[in-house]
N, C-alpha and C positions, 0 to 999 in steps of 0.2 A: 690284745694289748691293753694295759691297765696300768693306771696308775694312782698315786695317794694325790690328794691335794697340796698337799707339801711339796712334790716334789714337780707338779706344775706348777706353784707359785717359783720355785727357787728359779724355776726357767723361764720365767716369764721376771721375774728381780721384782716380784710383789710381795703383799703380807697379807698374812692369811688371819679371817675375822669368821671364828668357828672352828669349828673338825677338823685339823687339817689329816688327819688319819683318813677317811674316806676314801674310797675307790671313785676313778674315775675311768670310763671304757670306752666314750663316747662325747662326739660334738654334736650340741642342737640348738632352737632356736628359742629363746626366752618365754613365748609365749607357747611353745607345745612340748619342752623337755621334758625329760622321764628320771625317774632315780637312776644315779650312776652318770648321767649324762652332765656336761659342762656348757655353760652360756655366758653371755655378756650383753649387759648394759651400755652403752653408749647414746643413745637417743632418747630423749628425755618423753620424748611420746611413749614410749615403751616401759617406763618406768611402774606402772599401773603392774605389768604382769611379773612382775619379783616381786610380789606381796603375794603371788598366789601359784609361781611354778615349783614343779617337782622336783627341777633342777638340783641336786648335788650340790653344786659348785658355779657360782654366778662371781664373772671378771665386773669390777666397777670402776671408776675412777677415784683416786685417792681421798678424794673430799666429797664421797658422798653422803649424804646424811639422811638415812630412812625414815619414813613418817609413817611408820607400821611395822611391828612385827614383821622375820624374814626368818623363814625356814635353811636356805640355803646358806653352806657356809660362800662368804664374800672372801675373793682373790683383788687388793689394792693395790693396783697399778695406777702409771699417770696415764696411760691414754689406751682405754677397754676395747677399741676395735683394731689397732695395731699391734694389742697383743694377743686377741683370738683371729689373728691374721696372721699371726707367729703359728700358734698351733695347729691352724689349720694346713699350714707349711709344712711344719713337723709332721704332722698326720702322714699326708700326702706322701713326706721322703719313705716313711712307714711302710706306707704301702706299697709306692713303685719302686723300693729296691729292694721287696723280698724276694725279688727274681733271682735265679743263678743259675749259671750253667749254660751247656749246648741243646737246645733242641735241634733233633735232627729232623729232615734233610737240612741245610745251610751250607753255607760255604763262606773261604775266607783265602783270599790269594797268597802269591808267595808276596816275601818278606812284608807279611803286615802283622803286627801287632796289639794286644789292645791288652789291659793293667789289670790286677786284679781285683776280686768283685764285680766279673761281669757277668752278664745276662745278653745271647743273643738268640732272639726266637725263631720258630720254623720260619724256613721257606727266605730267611733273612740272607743278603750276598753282600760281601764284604770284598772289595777288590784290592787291587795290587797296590804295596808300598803303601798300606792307610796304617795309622797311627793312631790308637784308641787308648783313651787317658784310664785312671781308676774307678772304680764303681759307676761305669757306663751302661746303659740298657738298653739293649737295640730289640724292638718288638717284631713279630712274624712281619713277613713279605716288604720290609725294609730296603733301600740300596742303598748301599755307600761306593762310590766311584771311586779309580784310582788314585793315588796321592792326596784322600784325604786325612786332614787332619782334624780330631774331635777331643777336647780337654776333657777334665775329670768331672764325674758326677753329671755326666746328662742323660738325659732320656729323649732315645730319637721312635717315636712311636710307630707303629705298626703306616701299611703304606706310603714314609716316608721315600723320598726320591733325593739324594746329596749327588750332585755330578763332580767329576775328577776337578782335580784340586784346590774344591774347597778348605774355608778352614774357620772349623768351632772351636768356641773358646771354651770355659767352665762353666760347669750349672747353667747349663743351657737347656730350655726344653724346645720339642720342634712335633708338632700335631700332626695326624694323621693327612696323609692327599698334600701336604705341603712339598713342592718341588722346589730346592735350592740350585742354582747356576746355570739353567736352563739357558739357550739364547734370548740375545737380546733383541728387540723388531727392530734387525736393521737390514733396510731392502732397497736398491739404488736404480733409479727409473732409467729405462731407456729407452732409445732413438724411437722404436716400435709401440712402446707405450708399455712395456714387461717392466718386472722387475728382476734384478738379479741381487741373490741372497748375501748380505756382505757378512764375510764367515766371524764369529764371537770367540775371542780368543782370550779374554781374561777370566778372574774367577771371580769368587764371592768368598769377603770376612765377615765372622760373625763374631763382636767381643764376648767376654763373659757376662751374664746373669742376666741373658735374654732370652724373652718366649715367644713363642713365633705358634699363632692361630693354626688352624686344619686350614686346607685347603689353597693357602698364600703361596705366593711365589716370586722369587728373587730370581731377574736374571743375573747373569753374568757380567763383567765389563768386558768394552768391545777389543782391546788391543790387550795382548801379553806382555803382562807385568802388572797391570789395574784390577780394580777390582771396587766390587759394587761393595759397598761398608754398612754394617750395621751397628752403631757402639756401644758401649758397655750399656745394661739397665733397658735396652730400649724393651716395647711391649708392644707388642701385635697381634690386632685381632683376626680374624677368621677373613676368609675370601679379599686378601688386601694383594695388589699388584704393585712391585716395586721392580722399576727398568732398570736397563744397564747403567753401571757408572752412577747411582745414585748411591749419595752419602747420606744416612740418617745418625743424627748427633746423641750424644747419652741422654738415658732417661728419660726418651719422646715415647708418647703413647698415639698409638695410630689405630682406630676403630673399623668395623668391617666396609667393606668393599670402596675400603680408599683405592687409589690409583695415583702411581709418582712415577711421573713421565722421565724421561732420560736424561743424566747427568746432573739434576736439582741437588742440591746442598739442601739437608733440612739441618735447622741448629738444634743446640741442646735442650731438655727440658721444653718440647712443644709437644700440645694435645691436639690432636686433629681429629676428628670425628665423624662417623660413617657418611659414606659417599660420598667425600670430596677430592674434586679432580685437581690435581696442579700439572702446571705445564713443567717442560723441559727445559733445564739450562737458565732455570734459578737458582736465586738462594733464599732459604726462611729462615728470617735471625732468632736467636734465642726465646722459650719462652711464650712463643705467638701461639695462640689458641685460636682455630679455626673452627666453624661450625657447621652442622649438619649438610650436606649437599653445596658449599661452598665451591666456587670456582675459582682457583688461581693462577694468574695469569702472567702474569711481572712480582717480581721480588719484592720483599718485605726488610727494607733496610733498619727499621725500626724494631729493637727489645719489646716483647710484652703487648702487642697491639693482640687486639679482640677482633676477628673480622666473620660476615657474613654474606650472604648472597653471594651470586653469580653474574658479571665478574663482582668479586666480594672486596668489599670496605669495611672500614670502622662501624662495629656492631650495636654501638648506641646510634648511629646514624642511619644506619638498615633500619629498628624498629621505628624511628620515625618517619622514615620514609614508608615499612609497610603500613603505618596506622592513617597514614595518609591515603596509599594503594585500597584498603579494604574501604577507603566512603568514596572510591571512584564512583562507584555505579549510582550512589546517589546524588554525587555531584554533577552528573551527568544529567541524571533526569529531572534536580533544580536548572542546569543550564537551558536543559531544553524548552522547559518550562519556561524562562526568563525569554528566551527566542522567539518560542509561539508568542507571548504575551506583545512581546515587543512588534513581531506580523502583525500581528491583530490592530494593535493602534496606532501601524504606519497604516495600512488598508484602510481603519477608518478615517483618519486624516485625508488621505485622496478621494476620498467619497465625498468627503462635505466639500470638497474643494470645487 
């Protein structure tokens, strides 16, 4: 795949300062590119090495202004890491729909369909009554259960697991080992101290233009008709646990091995970040950024709050309390000090006495 710098800038809506005739074949990193290869500039530390890569073709920001000779011709865009985040996008569509076709062995039920430009790899099963949008990519030892539904343009990757009647939206990707609609942990105690398995009968929505980690998993919602939600944009990292009946809002980013206990509402536009637990039968408003190993326990009725620790609070309020927490131990051993001292010149007191 090759292309002229020209006709990367016209796709990215920049203006090209140099060659734009050039080939370009390849994405690299500013500081180790090769001829033929394309980079960008966006961090001003890194500025030093486009006075000295081999780079082709260097993405900059529209008002940059060199203080040295540059080999490379410059691509002027407004903002150089969201548009070599474009082509690295474009790359990528590149590459995973050069697939087509049937590999065999596979299988695919009766009345199920799927659009064309597909690609479904060995050992892949496709069950009854599923619905497969255009330019879909289902990779070896895949499942898709019955009645599901998958829009146009996804890539459901190899070990993938979708149970019956799911439903994906567009431009969706979903990582290998991730199991979609599995049950939910619902188990109801009894007189003898057992538990008896309470059956999960809804499914799982997925909107459009969400990625979903290896190894995640979404149950199912527990009654027929619900269903556990994921909306438009959201982004999901690797080994994340989301229970039944949980709603996550557009454009949340959820980081590896969070955990989102059953029927929580998360809102839109929230960042959460690895290991953090919240409880069941919340809600997270808009917005809230939560921090590493955070615990949540009760609801965040408040837009835009920063919260930390476990149970977690306002995050400028955690750091001073830890900066407090790290001189415990010397506080400790002033106190004791001030104790002995204080022994000592009660003891001598009742001696002269």
């Amino acid at each position: 795949m090759e292309f002229t710098v020209n006709q990367v800038a016209a796709m990215l809506g920049g203006e090209v300062n140099g060659n734009g005739n050039q080939k370009i074949n390849m994405l690299g990193k500013i500081q180790d590119a090769k001829e033929g290869q394309i980079a960008f500039l966006s961090n001003p530390k890194y500025e030093q090495y486009i006075y000295t890569t081999l780079a082709t073709a260097v993405i900059v920001k529209r008002d940059f202004v060199a203080r040295k000779e540059i080999s490379a011709t410059l691509i002027l865009v407004d903002d150089p890491y969201i548009s070599f985040t474009r082509l690295l996008e474009e790359y990528h569509k590149l590459v995973s729909f050069q697939k087509s076709g049937v590999e065999q062995p596979s299988f695919m039920g009766e009345n199920s369909t799927i659009g064309n430009g597909y690609y479904r790899g060995a050992f892949s099963y496709i069950g009854n009554n599923v619905k497969i949008g255009e330019q879909v990519k289902i990779y070896p030892h895949a499942y898709v259960g019955d009645n599901v539904v998958i829009g146009d343009h996804c890539i459901i990757h190899s070990g993938v697991k979708i149970y019956a009647d799911t439903k994906i939206g567009n431009h969706c990707v979903i990582h290998s080992g991730t199991v979609i609609g599995s049950d939910g942990f619902g188990f109801a105690p009894q007189s003898d101290g057992s538990y008896k398995t309470i059956p999960q009968l809804g499914t799982v929505i997925i909107e459009d233009h969400v990625a979903i980690g290896a190894n995640t998993v979404i149950d199912c919602a527990t009654l027929f008709g619900d269903a556990t939600v994921v909306r438009q944009g959201v982004k999901l990292d690797n080994l994340i646990q989301i229970a039944h009946n949980v709603e996550i809002g557009k454009n949340t980013v959820i980081a590896a091995q969070a955990g989102i206990s059953g029927s929580t509402k998360i809102g839109e536009n929230c960042m959460i970040a690895g290991q953090v637990g919240i409880s069941g039968h919340i809600v997270i408003a808009n917005h809230t950024g939560i921090g590493a190993q955070a615990g949540i326990s009760k609801s965040i009725k408040e837009e835009g709050k920063k919260l930390m620790g476990s149970p977690a609070y306002d995050f400028s309020e955690y750091y001073k309390a830890y900066a407090v927490f790290k001189k415990l131990p010397d506080i400790f051993h002033r106190l004791r000090a001030v104790e002995d001292k204080a022994k000592k010149s009660e003891n001598t007191s009742l001696s002269v006495d």
